[in-house]
ZADO-1210 file (C-alpha; in nm, 4 decimals, padded with zeros to 6 digits):
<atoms>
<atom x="-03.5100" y="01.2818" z="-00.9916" code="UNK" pos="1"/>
<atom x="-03.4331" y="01.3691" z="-01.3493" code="UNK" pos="2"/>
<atom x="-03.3158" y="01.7872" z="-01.3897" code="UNK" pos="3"/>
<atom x="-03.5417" y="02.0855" z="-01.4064" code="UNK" pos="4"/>
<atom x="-03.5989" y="02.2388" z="-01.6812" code="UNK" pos="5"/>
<atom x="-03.6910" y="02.6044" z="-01.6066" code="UNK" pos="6"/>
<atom x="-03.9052" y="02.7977" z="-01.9142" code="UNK" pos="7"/>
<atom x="-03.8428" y="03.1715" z="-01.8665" code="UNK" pos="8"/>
<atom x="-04.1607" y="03.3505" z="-01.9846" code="UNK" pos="9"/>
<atom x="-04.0328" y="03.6568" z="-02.0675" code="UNK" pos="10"/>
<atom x="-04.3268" y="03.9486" z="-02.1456" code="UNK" pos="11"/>
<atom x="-04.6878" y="03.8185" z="-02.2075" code="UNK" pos="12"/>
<atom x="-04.9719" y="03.9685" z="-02.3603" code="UNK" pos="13"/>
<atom x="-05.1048" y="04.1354" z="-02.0715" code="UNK" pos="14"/>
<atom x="-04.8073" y="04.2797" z="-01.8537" code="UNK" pos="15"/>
<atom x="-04.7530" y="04.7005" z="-01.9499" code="UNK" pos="16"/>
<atom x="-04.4475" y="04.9161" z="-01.8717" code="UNK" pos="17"/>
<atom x="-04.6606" y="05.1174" z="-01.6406" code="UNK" pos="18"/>
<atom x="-04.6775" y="04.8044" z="-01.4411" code="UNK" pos="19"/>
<atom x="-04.3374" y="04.6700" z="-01.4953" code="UNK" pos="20"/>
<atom x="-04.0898" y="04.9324" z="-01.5887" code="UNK" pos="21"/>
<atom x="-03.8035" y="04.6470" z="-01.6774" code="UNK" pos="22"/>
<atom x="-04.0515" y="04.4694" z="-01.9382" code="UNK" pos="23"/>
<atom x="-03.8885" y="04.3258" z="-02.2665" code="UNK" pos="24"/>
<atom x="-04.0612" y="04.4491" z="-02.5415" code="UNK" pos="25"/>
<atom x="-03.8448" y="04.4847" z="-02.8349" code="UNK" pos="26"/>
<atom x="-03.6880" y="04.2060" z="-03.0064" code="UNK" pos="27"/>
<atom x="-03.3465" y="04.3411" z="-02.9087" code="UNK" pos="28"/>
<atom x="-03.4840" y="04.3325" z="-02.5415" code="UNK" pos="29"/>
<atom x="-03.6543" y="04.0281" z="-02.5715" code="UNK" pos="30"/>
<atom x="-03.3131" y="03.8730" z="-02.6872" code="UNK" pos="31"/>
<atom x="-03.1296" y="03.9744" z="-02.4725" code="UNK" pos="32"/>
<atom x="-03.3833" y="03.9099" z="-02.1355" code="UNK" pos="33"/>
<atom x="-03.3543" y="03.5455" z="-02.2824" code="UNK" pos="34"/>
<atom x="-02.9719" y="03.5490" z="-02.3128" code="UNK" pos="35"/>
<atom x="-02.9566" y="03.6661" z="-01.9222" code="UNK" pos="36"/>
<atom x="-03.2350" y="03.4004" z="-01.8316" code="UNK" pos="37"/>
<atom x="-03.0349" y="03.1334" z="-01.9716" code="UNK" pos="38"/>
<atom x="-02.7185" y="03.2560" z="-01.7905" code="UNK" pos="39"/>
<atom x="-02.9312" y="03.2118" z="-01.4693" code="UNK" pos="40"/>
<atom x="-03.0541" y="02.8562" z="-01.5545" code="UNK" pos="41"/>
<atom x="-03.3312" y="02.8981" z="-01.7898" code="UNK" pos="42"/>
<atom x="-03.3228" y="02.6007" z="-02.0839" code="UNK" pos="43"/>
<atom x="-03.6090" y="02.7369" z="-02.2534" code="UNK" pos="44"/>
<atom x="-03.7903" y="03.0896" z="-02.3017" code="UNK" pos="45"/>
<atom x="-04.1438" y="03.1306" z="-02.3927" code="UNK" pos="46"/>
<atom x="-04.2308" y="03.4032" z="-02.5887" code="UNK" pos="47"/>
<atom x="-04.4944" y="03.6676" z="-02.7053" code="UNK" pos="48"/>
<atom x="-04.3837" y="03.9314" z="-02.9216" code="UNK" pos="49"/>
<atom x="-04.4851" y="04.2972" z="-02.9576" code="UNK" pos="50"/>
<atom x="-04.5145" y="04.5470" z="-03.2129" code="UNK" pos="51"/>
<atom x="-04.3674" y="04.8666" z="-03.2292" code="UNK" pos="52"/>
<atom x="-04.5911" y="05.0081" z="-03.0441" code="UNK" pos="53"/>
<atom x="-04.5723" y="04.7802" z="-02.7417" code="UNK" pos="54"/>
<atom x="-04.8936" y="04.6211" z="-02.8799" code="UNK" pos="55"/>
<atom x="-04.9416" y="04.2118" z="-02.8222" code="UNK" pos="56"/>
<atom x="-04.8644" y="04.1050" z="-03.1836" code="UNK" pos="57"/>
<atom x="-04.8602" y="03.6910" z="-03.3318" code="UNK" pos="58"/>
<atom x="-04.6972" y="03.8257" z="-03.6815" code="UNK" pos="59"/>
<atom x="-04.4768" y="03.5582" z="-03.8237" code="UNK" pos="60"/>
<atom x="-04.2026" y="03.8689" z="-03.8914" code="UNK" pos="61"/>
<atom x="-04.1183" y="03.9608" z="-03.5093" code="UNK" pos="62"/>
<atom x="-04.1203" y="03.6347" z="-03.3817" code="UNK" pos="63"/>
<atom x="-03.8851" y="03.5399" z="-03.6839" code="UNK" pos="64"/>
<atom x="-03.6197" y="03.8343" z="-03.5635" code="UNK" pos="65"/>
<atom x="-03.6706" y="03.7008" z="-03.1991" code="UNK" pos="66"/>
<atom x="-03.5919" y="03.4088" z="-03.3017" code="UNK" pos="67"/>
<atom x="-03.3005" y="03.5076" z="-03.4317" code="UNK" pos="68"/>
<atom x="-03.1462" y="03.6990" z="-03.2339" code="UNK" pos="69"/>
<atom x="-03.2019" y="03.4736" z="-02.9376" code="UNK" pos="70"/>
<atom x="-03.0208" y="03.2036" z="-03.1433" code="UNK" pos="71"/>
<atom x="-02.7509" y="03.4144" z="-03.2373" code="UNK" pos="72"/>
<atom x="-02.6529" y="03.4693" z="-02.8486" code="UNK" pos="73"/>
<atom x="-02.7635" y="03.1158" z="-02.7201" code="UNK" pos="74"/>
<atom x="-02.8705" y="02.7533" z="-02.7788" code="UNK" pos="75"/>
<atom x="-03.2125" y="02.8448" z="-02.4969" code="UNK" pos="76"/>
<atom x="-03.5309" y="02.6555" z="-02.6460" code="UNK" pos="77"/>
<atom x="-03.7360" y="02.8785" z="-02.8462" code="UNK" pos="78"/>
<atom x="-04.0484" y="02.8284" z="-02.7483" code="UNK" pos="79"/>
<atom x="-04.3201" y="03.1020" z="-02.9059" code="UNK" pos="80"/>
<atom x="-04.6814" y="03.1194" z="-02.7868" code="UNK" pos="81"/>
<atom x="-04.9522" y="03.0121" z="-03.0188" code="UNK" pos="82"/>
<atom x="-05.1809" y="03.1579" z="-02.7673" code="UNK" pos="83"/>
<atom x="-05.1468" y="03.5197" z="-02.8137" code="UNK" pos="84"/>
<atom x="-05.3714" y="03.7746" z="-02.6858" code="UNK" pos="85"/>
<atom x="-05.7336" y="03.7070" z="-02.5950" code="UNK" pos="86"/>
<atom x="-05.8573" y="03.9182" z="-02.9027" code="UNK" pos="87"/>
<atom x="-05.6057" y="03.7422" z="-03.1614" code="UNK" pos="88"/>
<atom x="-05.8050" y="03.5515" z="-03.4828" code="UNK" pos="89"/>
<atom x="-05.6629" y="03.1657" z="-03.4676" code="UNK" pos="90"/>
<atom x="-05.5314" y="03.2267" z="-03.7698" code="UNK" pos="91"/>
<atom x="-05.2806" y="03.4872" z="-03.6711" code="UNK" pos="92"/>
<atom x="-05.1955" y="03.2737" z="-03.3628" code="UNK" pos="93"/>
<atom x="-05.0660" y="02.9960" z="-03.5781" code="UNK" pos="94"/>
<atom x="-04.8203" y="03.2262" z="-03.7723" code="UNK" pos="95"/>
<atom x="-04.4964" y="03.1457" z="-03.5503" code="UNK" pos="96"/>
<atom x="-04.5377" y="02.7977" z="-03.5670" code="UNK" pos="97"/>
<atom x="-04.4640" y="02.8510" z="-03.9565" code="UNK" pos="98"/>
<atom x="-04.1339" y="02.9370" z="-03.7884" code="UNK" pos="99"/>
<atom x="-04.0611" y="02.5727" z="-03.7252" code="UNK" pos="100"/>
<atom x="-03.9193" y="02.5844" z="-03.3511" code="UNK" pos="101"/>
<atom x="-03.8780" y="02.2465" z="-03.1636" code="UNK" pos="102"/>
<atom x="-04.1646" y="02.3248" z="-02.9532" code="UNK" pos="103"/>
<atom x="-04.5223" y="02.5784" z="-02.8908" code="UNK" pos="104"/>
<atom x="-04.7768" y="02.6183" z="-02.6788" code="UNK" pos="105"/>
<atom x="-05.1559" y="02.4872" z="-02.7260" code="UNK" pos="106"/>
<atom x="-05.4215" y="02.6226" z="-02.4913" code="UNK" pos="107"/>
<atom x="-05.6790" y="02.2769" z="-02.4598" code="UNK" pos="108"/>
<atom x="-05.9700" y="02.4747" z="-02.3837" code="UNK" pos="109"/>
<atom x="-06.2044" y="02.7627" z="-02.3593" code="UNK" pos="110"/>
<atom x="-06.2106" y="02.9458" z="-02.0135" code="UNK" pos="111"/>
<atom x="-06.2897" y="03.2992" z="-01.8647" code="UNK" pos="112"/>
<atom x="-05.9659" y="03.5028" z="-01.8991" code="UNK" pos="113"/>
<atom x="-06.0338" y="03.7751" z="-01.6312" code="UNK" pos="114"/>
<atom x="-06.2818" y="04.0512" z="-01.7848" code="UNK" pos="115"/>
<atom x="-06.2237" y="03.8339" z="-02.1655" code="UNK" pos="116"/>
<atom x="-06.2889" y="03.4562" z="-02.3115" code="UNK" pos="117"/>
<atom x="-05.9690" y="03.3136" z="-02.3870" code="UNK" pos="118"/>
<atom x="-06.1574" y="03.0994" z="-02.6807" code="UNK" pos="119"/>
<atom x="-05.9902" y="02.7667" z="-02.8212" code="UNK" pos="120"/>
<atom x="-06.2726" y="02.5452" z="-02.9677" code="UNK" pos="121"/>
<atom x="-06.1988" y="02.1852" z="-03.0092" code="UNK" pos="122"/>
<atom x="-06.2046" y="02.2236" z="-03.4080" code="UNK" pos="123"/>
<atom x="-05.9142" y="02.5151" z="-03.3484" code="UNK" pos="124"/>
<atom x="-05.7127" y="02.2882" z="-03.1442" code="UNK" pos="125"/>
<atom x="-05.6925" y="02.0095" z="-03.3499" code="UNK" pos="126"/>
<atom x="-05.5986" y="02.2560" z="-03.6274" code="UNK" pos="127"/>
<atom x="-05.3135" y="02.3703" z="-03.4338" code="UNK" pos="128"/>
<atom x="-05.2527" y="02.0259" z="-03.3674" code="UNK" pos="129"/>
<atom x="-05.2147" y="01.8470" z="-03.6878" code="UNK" pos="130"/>
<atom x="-05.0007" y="02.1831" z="-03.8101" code="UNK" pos="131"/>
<atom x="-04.7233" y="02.1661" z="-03.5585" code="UNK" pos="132"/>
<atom x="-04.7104" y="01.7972" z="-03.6220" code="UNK" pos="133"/>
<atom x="-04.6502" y="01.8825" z="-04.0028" code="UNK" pos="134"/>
<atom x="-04.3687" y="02.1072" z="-03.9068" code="UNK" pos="135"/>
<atom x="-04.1926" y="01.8729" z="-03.6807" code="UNK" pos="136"/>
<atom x="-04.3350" y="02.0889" z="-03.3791" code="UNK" pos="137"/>
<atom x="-04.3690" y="01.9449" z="-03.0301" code="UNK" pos="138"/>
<atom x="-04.7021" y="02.1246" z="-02.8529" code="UNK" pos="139"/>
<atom x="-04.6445" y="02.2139" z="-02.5129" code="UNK" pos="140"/>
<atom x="-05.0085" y="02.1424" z="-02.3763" code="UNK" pos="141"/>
<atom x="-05.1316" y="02.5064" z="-02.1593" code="UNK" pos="142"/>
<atom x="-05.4214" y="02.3600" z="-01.9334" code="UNK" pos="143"/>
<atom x="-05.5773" y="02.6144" z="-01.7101" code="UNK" pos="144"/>
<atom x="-05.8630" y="02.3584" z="-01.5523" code="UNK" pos="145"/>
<atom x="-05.8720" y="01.9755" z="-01.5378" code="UNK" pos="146"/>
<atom x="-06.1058" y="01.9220" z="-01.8065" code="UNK" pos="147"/>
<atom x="-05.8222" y="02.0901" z="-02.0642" code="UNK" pos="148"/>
<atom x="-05.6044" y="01.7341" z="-01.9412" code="UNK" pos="149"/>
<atom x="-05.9168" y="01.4846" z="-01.9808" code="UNK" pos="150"/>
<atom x="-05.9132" y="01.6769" z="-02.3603" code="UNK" pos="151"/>
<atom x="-05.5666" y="01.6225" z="-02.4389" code="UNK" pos="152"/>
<atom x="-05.6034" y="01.2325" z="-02.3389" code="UNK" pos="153"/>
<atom x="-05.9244" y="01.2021" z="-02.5370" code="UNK" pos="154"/>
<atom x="-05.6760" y="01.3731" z="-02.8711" code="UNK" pos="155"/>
<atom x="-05.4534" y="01.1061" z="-02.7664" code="UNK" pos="156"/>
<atom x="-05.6886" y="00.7920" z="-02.8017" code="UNK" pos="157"/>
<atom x="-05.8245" y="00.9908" z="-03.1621" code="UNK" pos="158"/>
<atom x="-05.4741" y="01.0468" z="-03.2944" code="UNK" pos="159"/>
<atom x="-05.4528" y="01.3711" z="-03.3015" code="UNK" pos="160"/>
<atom x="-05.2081" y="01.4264" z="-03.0139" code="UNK" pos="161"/>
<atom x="-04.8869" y="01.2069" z="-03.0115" code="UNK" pos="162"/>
<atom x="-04.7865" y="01.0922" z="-02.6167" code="UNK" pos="163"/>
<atom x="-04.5531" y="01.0876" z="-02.4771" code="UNK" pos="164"/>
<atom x="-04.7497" y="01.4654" z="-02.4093" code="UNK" pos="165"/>
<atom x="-04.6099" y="01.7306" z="-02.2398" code="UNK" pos="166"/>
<atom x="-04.8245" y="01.9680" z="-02.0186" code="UNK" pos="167"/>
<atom x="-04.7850" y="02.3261" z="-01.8814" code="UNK" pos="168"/>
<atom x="-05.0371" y="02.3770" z="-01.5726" code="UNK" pos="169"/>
<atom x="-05.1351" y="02.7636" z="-01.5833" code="UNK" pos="170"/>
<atom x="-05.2854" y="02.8229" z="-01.2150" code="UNK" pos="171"/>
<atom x="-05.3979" y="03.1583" z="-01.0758" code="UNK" pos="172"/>
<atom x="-05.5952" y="03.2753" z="-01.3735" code="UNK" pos="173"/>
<atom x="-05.9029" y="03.4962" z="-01.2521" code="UNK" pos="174"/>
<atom x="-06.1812" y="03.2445" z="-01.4472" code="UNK" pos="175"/>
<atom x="-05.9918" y="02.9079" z="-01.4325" code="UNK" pos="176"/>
<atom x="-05.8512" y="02.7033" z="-01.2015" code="UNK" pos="177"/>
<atom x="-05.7146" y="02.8195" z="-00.8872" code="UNK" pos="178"/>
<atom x="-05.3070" y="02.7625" z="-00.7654" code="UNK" pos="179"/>
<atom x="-05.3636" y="02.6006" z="-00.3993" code="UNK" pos="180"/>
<atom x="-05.1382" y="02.2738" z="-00.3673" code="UNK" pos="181"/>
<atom x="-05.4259" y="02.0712" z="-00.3942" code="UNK" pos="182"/>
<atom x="-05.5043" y="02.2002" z="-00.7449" code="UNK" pos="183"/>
<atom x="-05.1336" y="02.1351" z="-00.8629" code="UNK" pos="184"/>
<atom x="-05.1707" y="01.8000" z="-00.6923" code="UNK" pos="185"/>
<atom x="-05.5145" y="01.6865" z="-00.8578" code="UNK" pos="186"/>
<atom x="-05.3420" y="01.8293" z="-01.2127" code="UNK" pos="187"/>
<atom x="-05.0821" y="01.6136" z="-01.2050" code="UNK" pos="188"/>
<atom x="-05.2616" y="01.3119" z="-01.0393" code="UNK" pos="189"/>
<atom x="-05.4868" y="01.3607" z="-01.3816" code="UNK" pos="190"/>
<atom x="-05.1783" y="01.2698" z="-01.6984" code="UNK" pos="191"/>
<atom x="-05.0736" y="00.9443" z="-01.8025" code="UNK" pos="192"/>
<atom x="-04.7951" y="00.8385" z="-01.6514" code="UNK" pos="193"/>
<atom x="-04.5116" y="00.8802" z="-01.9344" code="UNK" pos="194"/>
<atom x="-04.5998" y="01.2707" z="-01.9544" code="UNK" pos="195"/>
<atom x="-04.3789" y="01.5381" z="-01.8814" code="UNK" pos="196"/>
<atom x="-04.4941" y="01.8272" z="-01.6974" code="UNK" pos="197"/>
<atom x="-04.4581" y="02.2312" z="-01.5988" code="UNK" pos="198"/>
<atom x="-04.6135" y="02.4547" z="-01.3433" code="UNK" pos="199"/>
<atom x="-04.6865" y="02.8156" z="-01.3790" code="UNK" pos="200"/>
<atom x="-04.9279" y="03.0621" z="-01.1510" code="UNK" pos="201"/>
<atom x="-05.0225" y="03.3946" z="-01.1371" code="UNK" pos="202"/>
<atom x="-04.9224" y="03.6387" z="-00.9211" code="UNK" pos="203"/>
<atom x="-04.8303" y="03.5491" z="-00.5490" code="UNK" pos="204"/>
<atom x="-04.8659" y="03.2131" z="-00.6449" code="UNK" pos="205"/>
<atom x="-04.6003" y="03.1847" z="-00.8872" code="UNK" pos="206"/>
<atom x="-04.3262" y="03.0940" z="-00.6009" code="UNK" pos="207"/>
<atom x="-04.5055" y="02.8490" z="-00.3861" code="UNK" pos="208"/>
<atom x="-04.6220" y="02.6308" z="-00.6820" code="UNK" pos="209"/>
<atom x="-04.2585" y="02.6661" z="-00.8877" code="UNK" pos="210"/>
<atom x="-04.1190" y="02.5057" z="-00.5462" code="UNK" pos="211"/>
<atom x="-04.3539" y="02.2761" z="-00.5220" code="UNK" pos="212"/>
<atom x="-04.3090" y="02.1428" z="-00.8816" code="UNK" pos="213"/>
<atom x="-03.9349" y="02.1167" z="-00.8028" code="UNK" pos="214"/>
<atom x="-04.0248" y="01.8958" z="-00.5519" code="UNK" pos="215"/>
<atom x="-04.2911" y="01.6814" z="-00.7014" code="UNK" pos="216"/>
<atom x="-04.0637" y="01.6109" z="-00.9752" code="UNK" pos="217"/>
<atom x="-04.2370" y="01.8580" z="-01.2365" code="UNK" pos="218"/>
<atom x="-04.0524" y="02.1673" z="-01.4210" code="UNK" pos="219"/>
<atom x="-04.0883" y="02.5240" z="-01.3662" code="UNK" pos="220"/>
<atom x="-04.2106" y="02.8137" z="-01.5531" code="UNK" pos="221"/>
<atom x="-04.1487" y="03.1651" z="-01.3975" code="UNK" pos="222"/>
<atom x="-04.1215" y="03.4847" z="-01.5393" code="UNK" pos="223"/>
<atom x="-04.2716" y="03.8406" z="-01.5753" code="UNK" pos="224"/>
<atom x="-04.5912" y="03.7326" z="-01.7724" code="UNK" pos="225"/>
<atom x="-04.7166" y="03.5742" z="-01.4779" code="UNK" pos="226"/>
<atom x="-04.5731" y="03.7902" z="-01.2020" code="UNK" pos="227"/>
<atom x="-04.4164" y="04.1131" z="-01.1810" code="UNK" pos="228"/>
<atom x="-04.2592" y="04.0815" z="-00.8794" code="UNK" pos="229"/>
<atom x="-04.0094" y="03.9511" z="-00.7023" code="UNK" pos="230"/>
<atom x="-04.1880" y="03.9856" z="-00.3602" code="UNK" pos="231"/>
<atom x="-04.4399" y="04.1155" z="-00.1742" code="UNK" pos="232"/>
<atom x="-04.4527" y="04.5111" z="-00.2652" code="UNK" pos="233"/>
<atom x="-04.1233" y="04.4806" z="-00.4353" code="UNK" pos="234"/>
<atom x="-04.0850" y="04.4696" z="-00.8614" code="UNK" pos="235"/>
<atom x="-03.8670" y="04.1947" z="-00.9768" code="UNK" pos="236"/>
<atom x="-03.5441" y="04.3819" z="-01.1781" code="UNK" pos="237"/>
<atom x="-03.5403" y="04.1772" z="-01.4763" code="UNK" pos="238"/>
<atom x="-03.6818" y="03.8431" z="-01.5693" code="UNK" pos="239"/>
<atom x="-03.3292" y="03.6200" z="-01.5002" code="UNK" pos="240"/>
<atom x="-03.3807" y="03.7441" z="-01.1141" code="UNK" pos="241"/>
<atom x="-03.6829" y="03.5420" z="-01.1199" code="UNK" pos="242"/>
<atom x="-03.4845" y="03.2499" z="-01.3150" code="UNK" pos="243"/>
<atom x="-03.1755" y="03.2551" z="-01.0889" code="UNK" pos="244"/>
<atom x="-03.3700" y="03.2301" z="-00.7345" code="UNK" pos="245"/>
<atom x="-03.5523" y="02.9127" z="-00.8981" code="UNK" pos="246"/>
<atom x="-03.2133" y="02.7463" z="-00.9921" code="UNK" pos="247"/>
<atom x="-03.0942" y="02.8320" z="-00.6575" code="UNK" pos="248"/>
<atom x="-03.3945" y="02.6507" z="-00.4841" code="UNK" pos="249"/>
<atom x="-03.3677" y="02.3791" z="-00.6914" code="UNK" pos="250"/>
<atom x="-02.9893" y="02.2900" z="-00.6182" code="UNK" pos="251"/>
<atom x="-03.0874" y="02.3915" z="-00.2718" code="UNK" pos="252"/>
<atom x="-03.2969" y="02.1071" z="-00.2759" code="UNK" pos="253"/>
<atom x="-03.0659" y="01.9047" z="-00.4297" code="UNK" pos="254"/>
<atom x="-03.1994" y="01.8618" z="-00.7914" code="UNK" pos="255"/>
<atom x="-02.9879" y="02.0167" z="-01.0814" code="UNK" pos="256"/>
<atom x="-03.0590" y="02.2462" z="-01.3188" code="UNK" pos="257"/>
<atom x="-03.1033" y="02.1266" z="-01.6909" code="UNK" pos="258"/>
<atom x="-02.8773" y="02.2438" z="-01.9721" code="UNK" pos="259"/>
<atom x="-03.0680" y="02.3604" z="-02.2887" code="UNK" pos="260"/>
<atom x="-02.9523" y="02.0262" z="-02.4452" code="UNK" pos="261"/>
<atom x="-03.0453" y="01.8203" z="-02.1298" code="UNK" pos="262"/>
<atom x="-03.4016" y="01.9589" z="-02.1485" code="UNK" pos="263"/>
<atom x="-03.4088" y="01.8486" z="-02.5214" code="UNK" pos="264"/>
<atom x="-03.4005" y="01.4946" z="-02.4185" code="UNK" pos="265"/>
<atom x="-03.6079" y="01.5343" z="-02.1481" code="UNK" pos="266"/>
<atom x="-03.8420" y="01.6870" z="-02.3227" code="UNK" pos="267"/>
<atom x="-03.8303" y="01.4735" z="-02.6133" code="UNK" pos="268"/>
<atom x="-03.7723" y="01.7294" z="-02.9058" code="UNK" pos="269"/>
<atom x="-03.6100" y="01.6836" z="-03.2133" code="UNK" pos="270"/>
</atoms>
């Protein structure tokens, strides 16, 4: 079984300090909750910026210092989200793929996003598409149901997604698919055979279906944007305590952790 990569998903859109009092919200932070993540095992952060003001934010000019700063302390995969908050126009989502990283997220599909409509029409996606494509971009595919897959195939056969594809299941969100094994199971079950693959969940799912991607062969994302805590009634301390209990598990199982460089290849990026 090839290594894990493990994505470290660092702040969100969603998560507050009220909630999470060791939240990364500056760009210093957010550098430096990546450098610690990748010290635990991460090979690749994802990231949503925030203003000044602690406010979800897609501007091309924070995720450029991110950026930076996270590459002047480490060689993690810079991985920004594309996806931003639910209230985000698509054209300020696209800004930090102007950035040129080796890889971002695209959302497949519409779905309720709790109380909001996370909205990606197909027109939007294959926007996205064909612009990280022109940048040398690899899209990390974020499918919350199984229709979001049978999309991503049906881009493949027009041209408009390049396989080998890599997806990131996102289970647990109140509106979309749920986060029982069965629903990782039937996910996976559902991609062409030379895809790559990543679970995340929500909540008090997050654990069970990172451990059960480790052992199906799949990658990992964990992190505060999908869970705040570390367990039951007790706030995680920083995002890399999340990180280093996956790379623990993993070896525990007996399947090392990838290098930023060894997820490269596996990954296929540039």
């Amino acid at each position: 079984m090839e290594k894990l990569v493990i994505t470290a998903c660092l702040t969100g859109a969603e998560v507050t300090r009220d909630q999470q009092p060791n939240l990364p919200i500056t760009p210093d932070e957010i550098a430096q909750a990546a450098y610690e993540c990748y010290l635990a095992g991460a090979s690749m952060v994802h990231v949503h910026a925030r203003d000044k003001e602690g406010n979800p934010t897609q501007d091309f000019k924070y995720y450029k210092e991110i950026k930076e700063k996270i590459e002047a302390k480490c060689n993690i995969i810079f991985q920004p989200s594309t996806g931003g908050a639910t209230w985000h126009t698509p054209e300020q989502r696209m800004q930090p793929i102007e950035l040129k990283p080796e890889m971002a997220t695209l959302s497949m599909g519409t779905c309720n996003f709790g109380d909001d409509v996370f909205m990606n029409t197909e027109k939007n996606i294959k926007i996205f598409a064909k612009r990280m494509y022109e940048l040398g971009v690899k899209p990390e595919l974020e499918c919350f149901e199984k229709g979001m897959v049978d999309s991503a195939i049906r881009m493949v056969k027009q041209g408009i997604l390049k396989a080998p594809l890599h997806f990131d299941f996102v289970l647990g969100v109140p509106g979309a698919m749920g986060a029982e094994l069965r629903d990782l199971l039937y996910m996976v079950e559902s991609i062409p055979a030379d895809s790559t693959w990543t679970a995340a969940a929500v909540g008090r799912f997050q654990l069970p279906i990172n451990m059960a991607a480790i052992m199906l062969g799949g990658h990992v994302r964990t992190g505060f944007e999908d869970n705040i805590y570390y367990k039951k009634g007790e706030l995680a301390k920083s995002n890399a305590q999340l990180v280093e209990r996956i790379a623990y598990l993993s070896r525990e199982f007996g399947r090392e952790v990838a290098t930023p460089d060894e997820a490269r290849v596996i990954l296929g990026l540039k």
